[in-house]
C-alpha positions, -999 to +999 in steps of 0.1 A: +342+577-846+373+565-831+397+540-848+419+520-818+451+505-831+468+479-806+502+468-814+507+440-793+545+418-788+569+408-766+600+425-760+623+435-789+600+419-813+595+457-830+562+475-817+584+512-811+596+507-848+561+504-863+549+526-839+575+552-850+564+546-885+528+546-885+521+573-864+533+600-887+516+584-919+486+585-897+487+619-886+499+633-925+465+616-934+443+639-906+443+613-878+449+624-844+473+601-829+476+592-787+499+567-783+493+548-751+516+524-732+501+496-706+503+489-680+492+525-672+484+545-644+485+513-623+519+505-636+543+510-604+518+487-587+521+457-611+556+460-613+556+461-570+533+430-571+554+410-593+582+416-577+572+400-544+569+368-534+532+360-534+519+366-569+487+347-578+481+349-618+444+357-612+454+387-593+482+399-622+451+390-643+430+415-622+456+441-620+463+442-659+423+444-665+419+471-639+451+490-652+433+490-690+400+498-680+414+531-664+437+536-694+411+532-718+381+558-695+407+585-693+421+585-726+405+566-754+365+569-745 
């Protein structure tokens, strides 16, 4: 069984410190560790969309949600 650990912040605030922390620990205790950054594979995308000048929050919304969903099918499931 799978154990998912989501470290969730805003910039700066310290997730690549605890990440670079607890993923040895983890691993010296038999875990395998895959480390996954969002947005994923629909990242370019996003970033294209939020750049422009129409961006409706419900589509972000939609784009974040179908970014994970793809994320999570190829590498956590």
């Amino acid at each position: 069984m799978a154990t998912l650990i989501h470290l969730v912040g805003t910039s700066g605030s310290g997730k690549s410190t605890v990440h670079a922390q607890l993923n040895p620990r983890l691993q010296a205790l038999g875990y395998t560790v895959v480390p996954l950054v969002e947005p994923g594979p629909l990242r370019k995308h996003i970033q294209a969309y939020r750049r422009g000048d129409l961006r409706d929050p419900y589509t972000v919304a939609l784009l974040f949600a179908a970014d994970r969903s793809l994320l999570y099918t190829d590498h956590v499931l």
